[in-house]
Structures are given as C-alpha cells and as structure tokens.
C-alpha positions as CSV (number, residue, x, y, z in Angstrom):
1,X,-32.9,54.9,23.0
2,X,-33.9,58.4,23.1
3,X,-30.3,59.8,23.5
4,X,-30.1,58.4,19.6
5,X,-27.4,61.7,19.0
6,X,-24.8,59.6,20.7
7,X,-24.6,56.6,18.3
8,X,-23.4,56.1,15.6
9,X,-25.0,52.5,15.0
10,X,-26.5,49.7,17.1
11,X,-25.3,46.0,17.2
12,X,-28.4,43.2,17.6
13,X,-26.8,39.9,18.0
14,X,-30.4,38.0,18.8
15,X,-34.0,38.5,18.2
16,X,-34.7,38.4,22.0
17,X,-32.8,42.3,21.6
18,X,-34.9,43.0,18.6
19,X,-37.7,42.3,20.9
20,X,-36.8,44.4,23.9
21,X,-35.8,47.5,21.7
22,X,-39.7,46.9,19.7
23,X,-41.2,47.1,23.5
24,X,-38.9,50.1,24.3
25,X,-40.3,52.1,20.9
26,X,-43.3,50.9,20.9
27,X,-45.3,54.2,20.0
28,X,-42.1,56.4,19.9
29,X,-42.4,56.4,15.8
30,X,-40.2,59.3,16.1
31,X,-37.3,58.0,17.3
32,X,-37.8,55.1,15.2
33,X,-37.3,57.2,12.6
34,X,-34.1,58.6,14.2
35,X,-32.6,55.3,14.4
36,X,-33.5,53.7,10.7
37,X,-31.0,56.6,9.9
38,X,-28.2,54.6,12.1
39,X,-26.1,51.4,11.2
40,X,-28.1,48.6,12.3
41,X,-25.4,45.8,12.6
42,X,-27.2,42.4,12.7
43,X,-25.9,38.6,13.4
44,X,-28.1,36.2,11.2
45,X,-30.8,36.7,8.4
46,X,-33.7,36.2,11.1
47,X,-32.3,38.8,13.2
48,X,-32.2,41.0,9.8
49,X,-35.3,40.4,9.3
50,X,-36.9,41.9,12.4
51,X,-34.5,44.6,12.6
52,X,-36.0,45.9,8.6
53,X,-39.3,45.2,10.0
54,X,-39.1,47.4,12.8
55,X,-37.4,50.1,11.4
56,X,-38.2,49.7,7.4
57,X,-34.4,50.4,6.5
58,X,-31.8,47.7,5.6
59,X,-29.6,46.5,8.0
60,X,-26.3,45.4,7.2
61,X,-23.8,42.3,8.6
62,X,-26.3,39.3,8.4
63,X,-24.4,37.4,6.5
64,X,-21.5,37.3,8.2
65,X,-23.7,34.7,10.9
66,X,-21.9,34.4,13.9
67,X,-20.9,37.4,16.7
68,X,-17.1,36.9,15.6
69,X,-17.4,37.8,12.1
70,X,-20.1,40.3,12.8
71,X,-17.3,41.8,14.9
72,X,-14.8,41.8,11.9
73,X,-17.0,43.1,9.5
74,X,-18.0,46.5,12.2
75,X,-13.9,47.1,12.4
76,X,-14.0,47.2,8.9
77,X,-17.0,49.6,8.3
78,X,-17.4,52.4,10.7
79,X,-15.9,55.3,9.5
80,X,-13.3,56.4,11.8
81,X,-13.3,60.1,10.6
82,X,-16.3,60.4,12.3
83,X,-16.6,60.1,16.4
84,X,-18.8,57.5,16.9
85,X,-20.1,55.3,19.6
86,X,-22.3,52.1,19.1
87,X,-25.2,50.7,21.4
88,X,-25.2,47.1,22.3
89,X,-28.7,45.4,23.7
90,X,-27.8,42.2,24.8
91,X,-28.7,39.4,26.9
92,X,-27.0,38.8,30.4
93,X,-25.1,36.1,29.0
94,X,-23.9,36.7,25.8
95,X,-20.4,35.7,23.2
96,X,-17.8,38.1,24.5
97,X,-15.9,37.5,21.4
98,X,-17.8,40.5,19.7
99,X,-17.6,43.0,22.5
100,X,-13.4,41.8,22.8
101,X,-12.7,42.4,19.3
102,X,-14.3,46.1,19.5
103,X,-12.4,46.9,22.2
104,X,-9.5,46.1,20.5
105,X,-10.1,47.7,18.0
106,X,-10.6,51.1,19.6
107,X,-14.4,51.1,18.8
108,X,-16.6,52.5,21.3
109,X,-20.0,50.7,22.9
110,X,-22.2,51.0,25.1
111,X,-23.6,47.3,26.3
112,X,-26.9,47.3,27.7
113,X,-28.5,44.8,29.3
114,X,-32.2,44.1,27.4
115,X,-33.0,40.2,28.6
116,X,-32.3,37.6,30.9
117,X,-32.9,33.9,30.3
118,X,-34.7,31.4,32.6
119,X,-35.4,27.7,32.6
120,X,-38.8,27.0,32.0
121,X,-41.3,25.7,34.2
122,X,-42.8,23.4,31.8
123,X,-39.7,22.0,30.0
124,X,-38.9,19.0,32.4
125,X,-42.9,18.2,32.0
126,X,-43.0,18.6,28.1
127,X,-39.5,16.8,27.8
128,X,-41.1,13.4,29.4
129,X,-44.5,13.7,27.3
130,X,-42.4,13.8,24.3
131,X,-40.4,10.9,25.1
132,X,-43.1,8.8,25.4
133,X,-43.7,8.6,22.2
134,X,-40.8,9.2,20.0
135,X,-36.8,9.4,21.0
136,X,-35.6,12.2,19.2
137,X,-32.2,11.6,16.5
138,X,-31.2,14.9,16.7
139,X,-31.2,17.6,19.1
140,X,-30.6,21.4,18.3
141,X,-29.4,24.0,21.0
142,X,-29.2,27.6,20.0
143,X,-27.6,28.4,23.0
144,X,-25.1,27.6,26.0
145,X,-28.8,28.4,28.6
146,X,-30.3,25.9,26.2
147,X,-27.9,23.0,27.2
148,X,-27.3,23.8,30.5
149,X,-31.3,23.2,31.0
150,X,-31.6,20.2,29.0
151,X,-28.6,18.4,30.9
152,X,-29.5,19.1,34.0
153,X,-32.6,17.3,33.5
154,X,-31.8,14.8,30.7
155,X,-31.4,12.0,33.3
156,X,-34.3,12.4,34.9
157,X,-36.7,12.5,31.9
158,X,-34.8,9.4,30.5
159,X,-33.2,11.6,27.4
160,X,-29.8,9.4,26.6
161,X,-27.8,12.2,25.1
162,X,-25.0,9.9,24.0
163,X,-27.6,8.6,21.6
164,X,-28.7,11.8,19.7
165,X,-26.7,13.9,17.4
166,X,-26.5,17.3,19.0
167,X,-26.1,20.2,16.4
168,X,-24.8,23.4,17.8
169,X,-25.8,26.8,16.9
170,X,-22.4,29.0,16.7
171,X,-19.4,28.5,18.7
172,X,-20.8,29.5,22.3
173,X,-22.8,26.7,22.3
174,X,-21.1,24.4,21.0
175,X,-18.3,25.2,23.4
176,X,-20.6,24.8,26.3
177,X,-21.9,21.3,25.0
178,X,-18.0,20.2,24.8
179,X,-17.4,21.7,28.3
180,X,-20.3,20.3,30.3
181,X,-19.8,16.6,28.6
182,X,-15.9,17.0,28.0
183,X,-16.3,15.7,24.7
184,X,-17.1,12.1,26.3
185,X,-19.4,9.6,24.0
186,X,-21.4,12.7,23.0
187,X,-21.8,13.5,19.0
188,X,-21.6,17.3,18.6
189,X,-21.5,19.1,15.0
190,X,-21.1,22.9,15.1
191,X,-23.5,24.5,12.9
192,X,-21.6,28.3,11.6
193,X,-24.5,29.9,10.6
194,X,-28.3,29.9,12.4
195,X,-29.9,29.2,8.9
196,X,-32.2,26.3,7.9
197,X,-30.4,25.4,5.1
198,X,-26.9,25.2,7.9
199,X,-28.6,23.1,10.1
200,X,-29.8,21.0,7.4
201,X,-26.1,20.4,6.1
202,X,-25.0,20.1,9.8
203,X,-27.5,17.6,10.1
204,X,-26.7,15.7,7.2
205,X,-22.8,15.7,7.4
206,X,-23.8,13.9,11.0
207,X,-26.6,11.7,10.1
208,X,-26.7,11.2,6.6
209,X,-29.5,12.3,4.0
210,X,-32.8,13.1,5.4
C-alpha cells in the first residue's frame, strides 16, 4: 500500500479485502489520503459501502454486482493514455473470471493475497443446535468455502439438503453447489447480485411470496 505511485486504481471484490487493507492503514491517514485520490473499483453496494467509509471518496463499479461485469466495466474505464497498473487484494480463493478478462484485455494488476478462509470450529456444533428446533426452507451461501463446509457436514448434523431451497450468491457459488451435488434432487436458484432486495426475489421466484 505505500508504493501508492504505481497504481492507478485498486479492485475490492469482498469486504474481507476491505478489511485487510483497514488493518494495513490503520493509522497511515496519509496514505489513505493518497489512495481516495485512486479508482476504487468495487463489486456490490456493501463492499461500496466500506470502501467510502474508509477512504471518504466514492467508489465506482458497485452496481455492476458480480466480479464479471465489474471486469467489463474496468475495460471500459481506465484511461489507456495513461500507464497504469491496478492492485488486487483478494482472497486465496477467488472468481478468476475478473483477473482473465483484465488480462485480456491488456490491463495490468498486481493480485495480492489479503485473506484465507477456514471452516469454523463451531459450525458443525451450532448447525445441530439449530436443527433442533426449526429445519431451515432456505439456505443462502455466499461462497463456494461456504458450501464445501456445509456439505461436508450436512449428513452428520441431519441437514437434508434436497429439502431446502439453496439460493446462490453469484456464479462461483452457485457453480460449486451444481458441481459438488451434480445438479441431482438439489433446488439451486442463482442470485446475480449480493443485495437484500436480490435475494429476496431469488427467494421468492423459488418459494413463493414470503
């Protein structure tokens, strides 16, 4: 972060790398300031959020909602009279649609590592308290680690997943889901944007009103 001459922008794709790059300035006001003079590219209004929060400037992108478009929309806006080279927190496991399409497109990036994800401790615990009193209708995963965790131990807890309506945030996960059930018995709705109001039609288009 404090080579901020090199960049011309920075791409957050999650909050987890709004979070990292807080811990990293944390104190540095300075180089805050640098960067709020950037292009901060972001993936999803909550992401946006954060971003304009830690750097009180606007970022730009949200509304484009998935890593794909976000991609479309940077090939269209950096100004290619200028050299330019973007910085890329992400996590260790991440869409490789965004970083593909910039490469194709000639744009430079640096991707940086920021987070890893790890099962919790607690979720096979918390999974069987919660069963005992309710079976859930629907079940939302926000990412492909989120699945993988809750599958593996689905069978143990007693969670039927062929009886819940599984709503997918963007097309990672939903991939995933399709690839680890291979699209047997399981109801899967994509969700395109990771908004309320998107899972709440996703939702609805499945299930009905609610």
């Amino acid at each position: 972060m404090k080579n901020w001459t090199k960049y011309y922008g920075i791409i957050f794709t999650s909050k987890r790398a709004v979070d990292a790059v807080q811990f990293v300035l944390k104190d540095e006001q300075n180089l805050i300031e640098q960067w709020k003079k950037k292009k901060l590219y972001c993936e999803g209004p909550a992401t946006a959020k954060l971003v304009n929060e830690l750097f009180c400037a606007q970022s730009v992108g949200s509304e484009t909602g998935t890593a794909e478009k976000l991609a479309e929309f940077i090939v269209k806006d950096v100004n290619r009279d200028e050299k330019f080279c973007l910085l890329f927190p992400c996590a260790e496991m991440r869409n490789d649609k965004l970083p593909e399409r910039l490469t194709q497109a000639n744009i430079a990036f640096d991707e940086l590592t920021v987070y890893g994800t790890t099962i919790s401790a607690s979720l096979e615990s918390e999974l069987k308290d919660y069963l005992v009193e309710k079976k859930p209708d629907v079940l939302g995963f926000f990412s492909p680690s989120g699945f993988n965790n809750v599958y593996e131990i689905s069978k143990k807890v007693g969670l039927d997943l062929e009886n819940c309506c599984i709503v997918s945030i963007g097309d990672t996960t939903s991939k995933r889901v399709r690839c680890i059930t291979n699209d047997k018995t399981i109801k899967e709705e994509r969700c395109l944007k990771p908004t309320p109001v998107d899972f709440y039609e996703t939702v609805k288009k499945m299930c009905g009103p609610v």
